[in-house]
C-alpha positions as CSV (number, residue, x, y, z in Angstrom):
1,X,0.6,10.1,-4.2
2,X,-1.4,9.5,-1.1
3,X,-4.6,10.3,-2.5
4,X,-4.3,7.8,-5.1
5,X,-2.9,5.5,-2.9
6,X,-6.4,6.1,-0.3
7,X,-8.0,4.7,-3.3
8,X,-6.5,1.9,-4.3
9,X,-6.0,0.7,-0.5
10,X,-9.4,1.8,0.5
11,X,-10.9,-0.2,-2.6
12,X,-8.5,-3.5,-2.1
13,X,-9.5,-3.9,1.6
14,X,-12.8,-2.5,2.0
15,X,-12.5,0.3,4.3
16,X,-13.1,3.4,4.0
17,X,-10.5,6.4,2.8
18,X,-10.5,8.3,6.2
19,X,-9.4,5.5,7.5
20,X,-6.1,5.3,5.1
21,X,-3.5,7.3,6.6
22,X,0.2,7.6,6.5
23,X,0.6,5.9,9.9
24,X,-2.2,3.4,9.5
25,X,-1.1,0.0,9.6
26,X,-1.8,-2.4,7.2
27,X,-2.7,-5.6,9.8
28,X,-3.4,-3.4,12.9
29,X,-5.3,-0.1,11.4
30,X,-6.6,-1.7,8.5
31,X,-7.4,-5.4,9.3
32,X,-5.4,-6.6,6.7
33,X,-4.5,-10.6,6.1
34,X,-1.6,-12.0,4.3
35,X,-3.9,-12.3,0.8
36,X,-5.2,-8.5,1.4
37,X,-1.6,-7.5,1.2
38,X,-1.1,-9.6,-1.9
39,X,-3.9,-8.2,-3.8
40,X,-3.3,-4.5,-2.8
41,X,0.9,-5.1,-3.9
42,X,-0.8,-6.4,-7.0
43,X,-2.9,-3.6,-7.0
44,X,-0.1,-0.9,-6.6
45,X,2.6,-2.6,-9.7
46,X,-0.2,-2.3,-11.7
47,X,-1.1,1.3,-10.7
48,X,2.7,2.4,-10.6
49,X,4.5,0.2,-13.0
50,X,7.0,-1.0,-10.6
51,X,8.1,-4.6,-9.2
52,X,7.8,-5.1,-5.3
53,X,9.9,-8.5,-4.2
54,X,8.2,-10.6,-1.6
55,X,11.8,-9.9,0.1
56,X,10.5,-6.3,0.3
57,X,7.0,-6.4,1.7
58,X,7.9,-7.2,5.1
59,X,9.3,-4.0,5.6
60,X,6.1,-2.1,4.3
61,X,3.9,-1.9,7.5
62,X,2.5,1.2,6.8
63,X,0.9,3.4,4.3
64,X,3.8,5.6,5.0
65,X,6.6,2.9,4.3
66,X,4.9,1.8,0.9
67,X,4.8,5.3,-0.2
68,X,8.2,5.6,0.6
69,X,9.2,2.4,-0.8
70,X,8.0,3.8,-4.0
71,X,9.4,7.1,-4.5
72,X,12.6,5.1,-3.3
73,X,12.2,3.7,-6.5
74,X,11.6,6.1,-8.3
75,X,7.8,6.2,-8.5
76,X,6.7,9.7,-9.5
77,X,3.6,11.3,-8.1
């Protein structure tokens, strides 16, 4: 899954895939504003066919927390 994920997160915010690690964070790592992270969320229910709540999203600071997010719902790799 992360290798997909590099993709989609390295493609939505412009930065390169070596910079898209598990403990990279989304605002600090990544430079990422509050309509990168709405695009990319976009991005990833399209890519993995699953709903993320606004309620959820603050809890997603990392590469690693959305990754776990979704296999917490199920997501497959």
């Amino acid at each position: 899954m992360l290798e997909k994920m590099k993709e989609i997160i390295a493609d939505q915010l412009g930065v390169s895939e070596d910079e898209v690690t598990l403990e990279a964070s989304f605002k600090e790592d990544l430079d990422a504003d509050s309509l990168d992270l709405f695009e990319l969320v976009m991005a990833l229910e399209e890519e993995y066919d699953v709903e993320i709540p606004s309620d959820d999203l603050a809890e997603l600071n990392t590469v690693g927390d959305v990754i776990n997010y979704l296999k917490d719902k199920g997501v497959e790799d």
